[in-house]
MINUSE-743223 format. One line per field, with one value per residue (C-alpha): x, y, z; residue number from 0; residue in three letters. Coordinates in pm, whole numbers, plus 50000, padded with zeros to 5 digits. Example, Ala and Ser with C-alpha at 12.3 -4.5 7.8 and 13.67 -1.06 7.14 Angstrom:
2
x c(51230  51367)
y c(49550  49894)
z c(50780  50714)
n c(0  1)
res c(Ala  Ser)
//
This chain:
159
x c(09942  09840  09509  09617  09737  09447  09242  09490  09429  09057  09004  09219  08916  08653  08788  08793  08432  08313  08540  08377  08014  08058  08241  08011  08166  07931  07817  08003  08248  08600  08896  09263  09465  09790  10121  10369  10258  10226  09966  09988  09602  09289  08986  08647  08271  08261  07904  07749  08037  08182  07816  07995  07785  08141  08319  08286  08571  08719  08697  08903  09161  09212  09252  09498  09697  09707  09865  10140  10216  10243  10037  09732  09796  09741  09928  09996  09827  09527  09184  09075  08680  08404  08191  08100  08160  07882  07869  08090  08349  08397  08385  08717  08854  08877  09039  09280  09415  09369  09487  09221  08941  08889  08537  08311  07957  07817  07551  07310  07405  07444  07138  06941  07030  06933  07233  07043  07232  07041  06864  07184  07290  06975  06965  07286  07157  06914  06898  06960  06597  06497  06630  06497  06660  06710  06981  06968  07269  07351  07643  07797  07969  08073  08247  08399  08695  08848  08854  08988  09272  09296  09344  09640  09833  10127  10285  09918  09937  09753  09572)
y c(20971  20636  20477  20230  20500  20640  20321  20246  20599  20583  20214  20317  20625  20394  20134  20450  20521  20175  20151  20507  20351  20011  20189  20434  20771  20914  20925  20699  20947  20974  21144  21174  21439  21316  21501  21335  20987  21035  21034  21369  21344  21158  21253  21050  21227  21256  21496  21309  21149  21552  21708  21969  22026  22117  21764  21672  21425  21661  21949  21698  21602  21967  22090  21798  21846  22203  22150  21865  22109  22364  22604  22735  22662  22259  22366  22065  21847  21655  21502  21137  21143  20865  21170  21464  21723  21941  22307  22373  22107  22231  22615  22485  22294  22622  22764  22545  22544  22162  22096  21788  21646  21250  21149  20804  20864  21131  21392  21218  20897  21071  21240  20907  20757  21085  21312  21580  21863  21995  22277  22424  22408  22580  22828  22989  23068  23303  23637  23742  23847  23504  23252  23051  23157  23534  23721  24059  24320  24545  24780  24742  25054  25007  24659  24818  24996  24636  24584  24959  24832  24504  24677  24913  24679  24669  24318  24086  23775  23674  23383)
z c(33807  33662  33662  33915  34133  34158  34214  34472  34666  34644  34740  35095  35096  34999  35307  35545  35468  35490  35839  35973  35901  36070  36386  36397  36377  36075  35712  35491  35366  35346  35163  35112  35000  34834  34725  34539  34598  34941  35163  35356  35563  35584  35691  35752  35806  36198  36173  36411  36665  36718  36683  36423  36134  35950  36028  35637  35526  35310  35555  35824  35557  35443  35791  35868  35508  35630  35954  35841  35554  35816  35519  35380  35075  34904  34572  34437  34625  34515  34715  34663  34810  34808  34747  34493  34763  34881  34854  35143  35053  34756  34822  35102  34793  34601  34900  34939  34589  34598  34182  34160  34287  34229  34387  34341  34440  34241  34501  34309  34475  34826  34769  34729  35083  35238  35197  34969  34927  34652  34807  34916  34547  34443  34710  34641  34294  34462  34601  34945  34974  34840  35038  35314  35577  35643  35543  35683  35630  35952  36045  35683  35765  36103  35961  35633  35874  35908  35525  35476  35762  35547  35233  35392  35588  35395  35583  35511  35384  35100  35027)
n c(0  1  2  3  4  5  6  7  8  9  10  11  12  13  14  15  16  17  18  19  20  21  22  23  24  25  26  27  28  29  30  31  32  33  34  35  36  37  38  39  40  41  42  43  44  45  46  47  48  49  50  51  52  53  54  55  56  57  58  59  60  61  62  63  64  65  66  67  68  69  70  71  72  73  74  75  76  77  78  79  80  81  82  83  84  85  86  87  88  89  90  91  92  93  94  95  96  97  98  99  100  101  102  103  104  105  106  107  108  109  110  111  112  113  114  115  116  117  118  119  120  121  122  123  124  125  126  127  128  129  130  131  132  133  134  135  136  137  138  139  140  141  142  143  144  145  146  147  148  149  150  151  152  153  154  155  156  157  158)
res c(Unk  Unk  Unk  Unk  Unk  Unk  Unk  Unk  Unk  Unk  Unk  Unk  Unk  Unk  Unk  Unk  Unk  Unk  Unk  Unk  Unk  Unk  Unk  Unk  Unk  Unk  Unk  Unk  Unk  Unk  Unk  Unk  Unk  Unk  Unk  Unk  Unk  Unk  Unk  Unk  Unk  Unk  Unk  Unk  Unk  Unk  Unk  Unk  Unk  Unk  Unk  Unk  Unk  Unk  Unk  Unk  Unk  Unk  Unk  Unk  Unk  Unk  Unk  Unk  Unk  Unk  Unk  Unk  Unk  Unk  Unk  Unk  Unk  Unk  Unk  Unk  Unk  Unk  Unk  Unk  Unk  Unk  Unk  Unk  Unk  Unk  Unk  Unk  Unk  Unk  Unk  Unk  Unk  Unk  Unk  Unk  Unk  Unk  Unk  Unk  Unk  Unk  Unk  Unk  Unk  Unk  Unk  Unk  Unk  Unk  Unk  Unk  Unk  Unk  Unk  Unk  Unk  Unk  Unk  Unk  Unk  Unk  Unk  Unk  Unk  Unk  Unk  Unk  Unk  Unk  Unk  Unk  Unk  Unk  Unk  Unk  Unk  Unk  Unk  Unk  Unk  Unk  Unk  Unk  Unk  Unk  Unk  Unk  Unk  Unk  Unk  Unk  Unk  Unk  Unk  Unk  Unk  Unk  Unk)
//
């Protein structure tokens, strides 16, 4: 992809952001993921508007890619975001198989109007027994038989 290309995707995100922020519907955030010079989703930050903690740009555009591609899988697709994505953005750009990530505001940026994802950064580094909230391990037995079951179904589908 060319320079202007990719201008040309992320100035459509950028315009999606600035359009979710004067209408309303959340953070100023948006993405597009983009196959062959084709727009296949978009997604815009809807947080607030669908009271889902999860409604990230790039979570809406991944779940929408998914469903027109009729696949978990993004191979060879690529994400245009007006945002470094957060922790849990990026952990569903990894499972996606997205092949690039083009973002404008750095979490720095985001960071400085109030979107701080910083101690979710840090607290990942940490041990269970560390972090602020609790993480307490129960039944780890009890819940293994389903990966044993996993592990010897012979028609699963990997991803």
């Amino acid at each position: 992809m060319t320079t202007n290309v990719n201008e040309q995707w992320m100035k459509e995100a950028i315009e999606l952001s600035r359009r979710n922020v004067s209408e309303g519907r959340g953070g100023p955030f948006a993405a597009l993921i983009v196959r062959d010079d084709t727009v296949i989703a978009r997604g815009t930050n809807q947080v607030t508007s669908a009271n889902d903690p999860t409604a990230h740009a790039e979570i809406i555009a991944i779940r929408r890619a998914s469903q027109a591609l009729g696949s978990f899988s993004l191979h060879g697709c690529v994400i245009y975001t007006t945002c470094e994505p957060c922790p849990m953005c990026l952990g569903a750009i990894y499972w996606s198989r997205l092949e690039r990530v083009f973002f404008a505001n750095t979490r720095e940026d985001a960071a400085r109007i109030g979107f701080d994802d910083q101690r979710i950064y840090a607290e990942m580094s940490f041990p269970l027994s560390e972090r602020t909230i609790p993480f307490i391990q129960v039944m780890q037995d009890a819940a293994r038989v389903a990966f044993q079951e996993w592990e010897l179904k012979n028609d699963k589908i990997r991803y």
